[in-house]
Structures are given as C-alpha cells and as structure tokens.
C-alpha positions as CSV (number, residue, x, y, z in Angstrom):
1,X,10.5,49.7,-59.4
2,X,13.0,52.3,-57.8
3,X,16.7,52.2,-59.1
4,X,18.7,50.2,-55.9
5,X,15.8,47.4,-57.2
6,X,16.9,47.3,-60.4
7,X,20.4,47.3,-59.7
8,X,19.4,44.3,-57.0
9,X,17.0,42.4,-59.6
10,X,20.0,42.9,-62.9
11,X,22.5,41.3,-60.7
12,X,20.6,38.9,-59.5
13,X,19.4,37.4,-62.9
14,X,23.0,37.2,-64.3
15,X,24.4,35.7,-61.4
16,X,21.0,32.8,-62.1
17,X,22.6,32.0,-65.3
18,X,26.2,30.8,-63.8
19,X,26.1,27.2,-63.7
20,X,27.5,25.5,-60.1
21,X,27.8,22.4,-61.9
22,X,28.3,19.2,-59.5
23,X,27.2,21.5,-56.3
24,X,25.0,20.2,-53.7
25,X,22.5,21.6,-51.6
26,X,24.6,22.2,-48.6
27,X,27.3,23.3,-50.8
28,X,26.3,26.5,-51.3
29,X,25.1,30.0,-49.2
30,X,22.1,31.6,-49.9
31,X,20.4,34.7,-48.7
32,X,16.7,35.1,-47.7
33,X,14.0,36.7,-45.7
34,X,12.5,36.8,-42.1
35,X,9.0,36.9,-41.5
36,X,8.8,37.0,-45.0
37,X,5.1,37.5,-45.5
38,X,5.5,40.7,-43.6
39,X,3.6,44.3,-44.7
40,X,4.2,47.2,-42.5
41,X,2.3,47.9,-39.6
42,X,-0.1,50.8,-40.2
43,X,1.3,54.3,-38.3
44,X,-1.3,54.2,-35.7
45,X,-0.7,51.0,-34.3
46,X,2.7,51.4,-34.4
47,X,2.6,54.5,-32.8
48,X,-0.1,53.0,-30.1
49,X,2.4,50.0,-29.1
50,X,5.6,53.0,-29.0
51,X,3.5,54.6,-26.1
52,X,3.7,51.0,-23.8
53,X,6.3,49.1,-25.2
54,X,8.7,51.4,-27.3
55,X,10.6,48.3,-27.8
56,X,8.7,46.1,-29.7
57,X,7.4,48.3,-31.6
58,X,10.7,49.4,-32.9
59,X,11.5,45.6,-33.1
60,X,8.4,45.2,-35.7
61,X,8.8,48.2,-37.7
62,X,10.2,46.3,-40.9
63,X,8.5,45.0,-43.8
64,X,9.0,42.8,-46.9
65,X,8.6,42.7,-50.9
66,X,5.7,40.1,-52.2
67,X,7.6,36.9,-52.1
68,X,7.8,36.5,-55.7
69,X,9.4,39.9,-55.5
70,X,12.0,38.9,-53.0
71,X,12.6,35.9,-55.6
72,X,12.7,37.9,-58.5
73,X,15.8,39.5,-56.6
74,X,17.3,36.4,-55.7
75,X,16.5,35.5,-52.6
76,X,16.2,31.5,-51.6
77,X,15.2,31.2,-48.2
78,X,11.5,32.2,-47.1
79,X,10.2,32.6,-43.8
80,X,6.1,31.7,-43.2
81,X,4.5,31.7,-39.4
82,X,1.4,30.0,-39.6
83,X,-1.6,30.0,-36.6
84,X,-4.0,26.8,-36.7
85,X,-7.4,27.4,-38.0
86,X,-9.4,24.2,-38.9
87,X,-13.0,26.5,-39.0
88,X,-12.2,29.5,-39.8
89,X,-13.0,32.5,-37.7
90,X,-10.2,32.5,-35.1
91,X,-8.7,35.8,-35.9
92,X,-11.7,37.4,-38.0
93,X,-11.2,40.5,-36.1
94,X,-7.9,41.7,-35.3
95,X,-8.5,44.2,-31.9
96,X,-5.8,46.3,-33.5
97,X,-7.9,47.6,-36.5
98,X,-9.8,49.2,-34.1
99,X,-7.1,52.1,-34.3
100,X,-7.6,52.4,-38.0
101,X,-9.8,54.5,-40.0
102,X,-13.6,53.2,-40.4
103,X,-13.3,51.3,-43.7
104,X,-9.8,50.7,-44.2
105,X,-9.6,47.4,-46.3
106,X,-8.4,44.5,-44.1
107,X,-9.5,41.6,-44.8
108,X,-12.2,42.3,-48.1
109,X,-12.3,38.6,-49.0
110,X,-13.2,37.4,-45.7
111,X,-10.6,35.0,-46.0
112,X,-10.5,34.9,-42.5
113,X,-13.4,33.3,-42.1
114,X,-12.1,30.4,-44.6
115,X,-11.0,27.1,-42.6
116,X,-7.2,26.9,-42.6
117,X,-3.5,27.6,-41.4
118,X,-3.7,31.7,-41.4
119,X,-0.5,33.8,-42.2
120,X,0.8,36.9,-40.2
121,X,2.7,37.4,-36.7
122,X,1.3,38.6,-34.0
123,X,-2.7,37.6,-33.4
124,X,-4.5,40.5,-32.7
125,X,-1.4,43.3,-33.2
126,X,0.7,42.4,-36.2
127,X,-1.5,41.2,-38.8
128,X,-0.7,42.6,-42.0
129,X,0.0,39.9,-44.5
130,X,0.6,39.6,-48.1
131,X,-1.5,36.9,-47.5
132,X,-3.7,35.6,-44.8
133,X,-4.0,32.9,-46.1
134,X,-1.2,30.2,-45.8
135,X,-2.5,28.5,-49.5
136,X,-2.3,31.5,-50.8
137,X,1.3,31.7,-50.1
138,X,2.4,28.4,-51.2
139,X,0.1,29.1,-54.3
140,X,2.4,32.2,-55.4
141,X,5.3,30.3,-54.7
142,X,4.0,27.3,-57.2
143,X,2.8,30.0,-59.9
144,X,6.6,31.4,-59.5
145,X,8.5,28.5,-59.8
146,X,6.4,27.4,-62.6
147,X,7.2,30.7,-64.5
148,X,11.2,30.2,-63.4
149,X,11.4,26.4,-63.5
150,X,15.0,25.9,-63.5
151,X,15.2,27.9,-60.1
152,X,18.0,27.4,-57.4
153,X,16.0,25.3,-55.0
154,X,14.2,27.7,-51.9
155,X,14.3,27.1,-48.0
156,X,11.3,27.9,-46.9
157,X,11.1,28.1,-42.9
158,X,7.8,27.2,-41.0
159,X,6.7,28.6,-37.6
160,X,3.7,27.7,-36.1
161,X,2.6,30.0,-33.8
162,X,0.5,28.7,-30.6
163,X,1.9,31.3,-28.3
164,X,0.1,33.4,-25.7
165,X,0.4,37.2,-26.1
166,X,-1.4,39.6,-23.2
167,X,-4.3,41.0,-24.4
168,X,-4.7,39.4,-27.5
169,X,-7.2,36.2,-28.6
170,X,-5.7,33.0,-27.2
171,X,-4.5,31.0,-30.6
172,X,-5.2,27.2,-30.9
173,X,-2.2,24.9,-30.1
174,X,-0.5,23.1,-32.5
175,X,-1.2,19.2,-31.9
176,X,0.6,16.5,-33.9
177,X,-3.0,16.6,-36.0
178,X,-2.7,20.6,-36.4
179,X,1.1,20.2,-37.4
180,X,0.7,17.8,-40.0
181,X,-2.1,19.9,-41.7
182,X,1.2,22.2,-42.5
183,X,2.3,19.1,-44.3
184,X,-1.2,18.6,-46.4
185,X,-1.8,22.2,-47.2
186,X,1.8,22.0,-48.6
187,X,1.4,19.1,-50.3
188,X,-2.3,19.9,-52.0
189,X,-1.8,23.3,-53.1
190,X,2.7,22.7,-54.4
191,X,2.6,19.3,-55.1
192,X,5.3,16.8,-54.5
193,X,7.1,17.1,-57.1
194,X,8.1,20.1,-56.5
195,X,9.5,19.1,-53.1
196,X,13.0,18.3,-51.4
197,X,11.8,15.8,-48.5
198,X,13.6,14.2,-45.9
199,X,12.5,10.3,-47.7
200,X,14.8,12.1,-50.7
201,X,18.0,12.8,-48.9
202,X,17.9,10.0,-46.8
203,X,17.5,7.3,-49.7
204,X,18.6,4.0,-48.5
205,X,20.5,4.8,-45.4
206,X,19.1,4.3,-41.7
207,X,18.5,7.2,-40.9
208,X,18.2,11.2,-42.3
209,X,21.4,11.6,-40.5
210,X,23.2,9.2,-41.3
211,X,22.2,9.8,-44.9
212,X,23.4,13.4,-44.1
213,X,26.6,12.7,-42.4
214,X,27.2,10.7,-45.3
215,X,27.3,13.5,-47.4
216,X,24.0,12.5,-49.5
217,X,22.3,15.8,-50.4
218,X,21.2,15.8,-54.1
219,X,23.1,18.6,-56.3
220,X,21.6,20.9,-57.3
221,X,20.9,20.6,-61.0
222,X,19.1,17.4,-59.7
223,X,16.5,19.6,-57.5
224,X,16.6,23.2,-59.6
225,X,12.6,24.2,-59.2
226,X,12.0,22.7,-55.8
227,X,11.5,24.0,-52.1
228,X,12.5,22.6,-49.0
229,X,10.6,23.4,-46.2
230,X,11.7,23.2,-42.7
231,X,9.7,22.9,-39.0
232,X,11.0,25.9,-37.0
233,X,10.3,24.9,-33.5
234,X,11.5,23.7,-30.2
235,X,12.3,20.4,-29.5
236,X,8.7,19.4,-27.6
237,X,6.5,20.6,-31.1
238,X,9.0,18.5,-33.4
239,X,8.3,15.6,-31.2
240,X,4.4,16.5,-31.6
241,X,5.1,16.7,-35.3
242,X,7.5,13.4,-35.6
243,X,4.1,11.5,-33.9
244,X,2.1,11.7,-37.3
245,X,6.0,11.3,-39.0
246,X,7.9,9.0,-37.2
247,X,11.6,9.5,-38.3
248,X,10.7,11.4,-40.9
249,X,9.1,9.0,-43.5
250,X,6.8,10.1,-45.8
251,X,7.2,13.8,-44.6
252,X,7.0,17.3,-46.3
253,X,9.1,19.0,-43.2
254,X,12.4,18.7,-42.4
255,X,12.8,19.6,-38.5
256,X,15.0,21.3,-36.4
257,X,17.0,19.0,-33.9
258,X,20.3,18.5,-32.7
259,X,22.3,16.4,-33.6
260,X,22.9,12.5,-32.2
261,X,18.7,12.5,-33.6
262,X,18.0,10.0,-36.2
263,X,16.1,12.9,-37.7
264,X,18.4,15.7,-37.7
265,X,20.0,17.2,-40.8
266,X,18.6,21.0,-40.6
267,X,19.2,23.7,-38.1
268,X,18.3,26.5,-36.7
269,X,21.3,28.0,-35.0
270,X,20.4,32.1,-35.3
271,X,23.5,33.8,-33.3
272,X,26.3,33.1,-35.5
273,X,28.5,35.8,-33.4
274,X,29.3,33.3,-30.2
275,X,28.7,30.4,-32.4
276,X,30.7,30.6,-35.3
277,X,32.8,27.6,-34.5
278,X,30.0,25.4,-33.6
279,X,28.3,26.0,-37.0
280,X,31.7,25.8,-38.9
281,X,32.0,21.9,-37.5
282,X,28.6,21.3,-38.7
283,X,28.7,22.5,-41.7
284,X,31.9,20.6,-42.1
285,X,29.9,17.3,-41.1
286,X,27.4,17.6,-43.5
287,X,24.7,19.3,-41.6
288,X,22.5,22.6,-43.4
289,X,22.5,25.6,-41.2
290,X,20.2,28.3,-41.2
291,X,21.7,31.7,-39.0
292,X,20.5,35.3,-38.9
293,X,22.3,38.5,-40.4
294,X,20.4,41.1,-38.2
295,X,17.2,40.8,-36.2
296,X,14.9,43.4,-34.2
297,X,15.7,46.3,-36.8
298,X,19.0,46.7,-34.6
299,X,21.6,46.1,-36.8
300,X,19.7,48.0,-39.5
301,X,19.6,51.3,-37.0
302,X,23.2,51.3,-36.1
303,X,24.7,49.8,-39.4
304,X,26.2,47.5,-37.9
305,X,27.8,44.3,-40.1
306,X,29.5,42.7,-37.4
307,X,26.9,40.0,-37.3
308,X,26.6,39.1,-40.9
309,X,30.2,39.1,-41.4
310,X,29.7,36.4,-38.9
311,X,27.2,34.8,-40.5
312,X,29.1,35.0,-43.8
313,X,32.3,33.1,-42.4
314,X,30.4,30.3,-40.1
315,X,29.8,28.6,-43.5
316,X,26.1,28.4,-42.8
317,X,24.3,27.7,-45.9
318,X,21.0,29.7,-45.6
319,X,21.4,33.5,-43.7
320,X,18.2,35.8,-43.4
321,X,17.9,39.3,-43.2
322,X,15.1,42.1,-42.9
323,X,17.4,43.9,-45.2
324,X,18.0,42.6,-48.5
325,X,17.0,46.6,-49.6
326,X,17.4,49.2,-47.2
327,X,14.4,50.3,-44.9
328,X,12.1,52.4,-46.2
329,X,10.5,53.4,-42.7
330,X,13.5,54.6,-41.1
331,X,16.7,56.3,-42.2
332,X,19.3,53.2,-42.6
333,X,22.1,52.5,-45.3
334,X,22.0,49.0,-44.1
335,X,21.8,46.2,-46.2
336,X,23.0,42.4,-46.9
337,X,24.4,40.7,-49.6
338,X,27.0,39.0,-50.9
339,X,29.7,40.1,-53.4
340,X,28.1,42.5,-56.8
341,X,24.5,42.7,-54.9
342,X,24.0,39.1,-55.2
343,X,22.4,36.5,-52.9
344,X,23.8,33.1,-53.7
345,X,27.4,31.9,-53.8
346,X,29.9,28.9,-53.3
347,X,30.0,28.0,-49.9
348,X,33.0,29.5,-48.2
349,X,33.4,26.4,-45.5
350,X,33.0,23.5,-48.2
351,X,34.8,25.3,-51.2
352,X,37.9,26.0,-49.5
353,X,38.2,22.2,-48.4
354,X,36.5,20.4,-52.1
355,X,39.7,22.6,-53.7
C-alpha cells in the first residue's frame, strides 16, 4: 500500500471510532464510489476507442480499489451496474478482447457462463470487473461487514443496464421478473439482516414518504453493519420494479422517484451546481440525496472543485467520486474528501438547524 493510502486508511479508522450518538441516517454526509466495481480498461482498447470516439474513451479511463479496499478507507456509498443473465452465456465473449494478447486471463472461471445478474459497464467494450459476478460482489461486501460489524451503514446504488450500445451484443431487458431477481440475489447471498429496507423506515405510517417526511429514519447506532441499496433508474423501470413491489412492501430496493410518490424517500439528483437549492429543501424535508462530485474524468483533468464544493454545501447525504485517491492513469492532483482525508461527517444542512 503506497503512502497517500495509508494516510487515507489512518484517518479513516480514527474518524470510525467517533461516536455520532443520536444521528440518523439522513443526518449525516458520506463519501463513496462510481461504477464502483470498475478495473481499468486494458491500453489497447483504450487506445482503439481514442481513434473513433476520443471522448468516451477519456470519459472511461478511471478505475477503482476492490470494494473492501474503498471500505477499508472509508468510503459508504457503492455503485454496482448489473446486466440480466438468467442462463448464463450472454456476454461469454466480450468483442473487445479481441484486441488483447492471445491468452490474457479474462474470464478463467467461466463465470460467465454461470446463470445470473453479471457485473461490469459496457457489454462488449468495458468489461473489466472486480467481479463478474454480481454474488460475488455482494459476497465481499457480507464477508466485510462481518469482519467490521459495527460499520457506518453503506449506500449501495444499483443500475441495471438494458441499454443498446452500436456494435456491441444486444443485452436482455430488465422486466419486473428480471428486476426483482436484483432483490433475491441480494437477499440469498447478504441476508436480511443485514439490510435497511423501505418496510424498516416506513414502520407504521401510510406510506415510505410519509414515514420519511416524518422524519423516521433509524439512527444510526440502530443500523451500524447494514447496507441500503437503492434502484438507480428512470421512472418507467421503477414502475416495472414496484409491479413485483407494490409501494414498496416487502422490498430490498429503495427507488428513485420524485417526490408527491407514495414511494419516494431516495434520490438521485447528480448536478448539484444548478441544483443546490432544490436538494437543500429536500434534505431539509427529510428526503436522502445522493449527488455527484466529478464525473467523465473532467473534473479530475482540470482540478476543478467547483462541483464538489457544491455538492458539499447542498447538504446531500451521499456524494460519489472517481477520486477518493488521485488517478493513477493520468497526471491529476485531484481528489475528494472531507475535512483531515476523511469520508464521513455531520451533515452540514441538518446540523446547523438540530443546534
């Protein structure tokens, strides 16, 4: 482990051990991860995509930590973008590796062949992956907690990826039967008990938000070694979803709608430059907020903060960066966190008014 690690990881663990006795969950703001999963794209893809889109491929040249690394520092918000694959097979063979050297290790386990939700984030281009497996994600996660069991509880994000990409394998679309296999593979390979669900913070009011307009998020000593996972999607998949969960009951996944929906409590708002105010209000209302600190490796190439200053003073609770160390594939100083290299603090919105 290089020295700005250690530095990251020591100030990490002693900011762990002060107690935010009486906190809730949306009373805090935490720092985590995009695309969390994320390896780097080997040089000869990268530099295949620079030759017709120069763009995205400097948009996708980032990578990640293991996640229990990125824990180990202090992180609490994941990202995981998972493609539907009930056989197995789907994505076998990636046209990308193609540009690789004959025998590069891939996929050694053949675990793309295994029936299941697969892990990575582009079919076909960007397929590197701690895991490719989505149980094998959610497996390191329980094997982590289990080791730090009195944990600040983790967002965990969930994308599920149906969309069309030109010259690249056609993925399956996510049904309301394909999203709530998100829910069982969660709930098979964490357990329950190790989950903050909607049926816990909406208790015996009407609704979820109602429950969270009511202020009726557990604190957090009450949910220290749990994860709360959220549906990132747009409003037509969360319906899809919400068909196999009707308001919410008996779900792992939180979703992302607006507010005035019986279901709403979490969302995805991820420019917090023109909407600062707008996130401000619902953070004051009770709402969670998840916003970005930098995306598409720009911020990171110009060093430019303006954005998670931004995202610092809306009062969101949960901010995600590429960044949490500085890029090792490109000469950047940039890189997020809070006050003494930490990732986790009071949150500036709700701490001003509860004093």
């Amino acid at each position: 482990m290089n020295y700005s690690k250690i530095l990251y990881l020591s100030a990490c663990l002693l900011f762990s051990f002060q107690p935010l006795f009486g906190q809730k969950l949306n009373e805090t703001q935490v720092i985590g991860s995009h695309n969390s999963y994320k390896s780097s794209m080997p040089a000869p893809i990268l530099e295949y995509l620079n030759k017709i889109n120069p763009t995205a491929a400097q948009s996708l040249e980032y990578e990640h930590l293991p996640l229990s690394e990125q824990l180990d520092l202090g992180l609490r918000n994941l990202e995981l973008d998972v493609f539907h694959d009930p056989v197995g097979g789907k994505y076998t063979y990636p046209k990308s590796l193609a540009m690789l050297p004959e025998g590069t290790d891939f996929d050694s386990k053949n675990e793309l062949q295994q029936p299941g939700l697969k892990l990575f984030h582009v079919q076909d281009l960007d397929v590197q992956s701690h895991h490719l497996l989505f149980k094998n994600a959610i497996l390191e996660l329980k094997n982590w907690s289990n080791q730090n069991p009195d944990h600040h509880p983790v967002f965990v994000l969930i994308n599920a990826k149906d969309g069309q990409v030109p010259m690249t394998v056609i993925p399956l679309t996510f049904s309301a039967t394909a999203l709530d296999s998100i829910d069982l593979e969660v709930r098979t390979h964490l357990s329950m008990d190790k989950l903050i669900t909607p049926d816990l913070v909406r208790g015996n009011y009407e609704s979820l938000e109602k429950a969270v307009l009511a202020g009726n998020w557990p604190e957090i000593d009450e949910v220290r070694g749990k994860f709360l996972f959220v549906l990132d999607e747009n409003e037509e998949k969360i319906r899809r979803y919400l068909i196999k969960k009707p308001e919410l009951k008996n779900a792992v996944l939180f979703v992302n709608l607006k507010e005035g929906n019986p279901e709403a409590g979490f969302r995805i708002i991820n420019d917090p430059v023109s909407n600062e105010s707008y996130i401000q209000d619902l953070v004051r209302n009770g709402y969670i907020i998840r916003t970005r600190a930098d995306s598409d490796t720009k911020e990171a190439r110009t060093g430019d903060y303006t954005k998670f200053e931004k995202a610092k003073t809306s009062g969101a609770q949960v901010i995600s960066t590429d960044y949490y160390l500085p890029s090792r594939l490109f000469q950047s100083d940039y890189h997020v966190s809070f006050e003494n290299r930490t990732f986790e603090r009071e949150n500036p919105i709700l701490s001003q008014e509860i004093k």
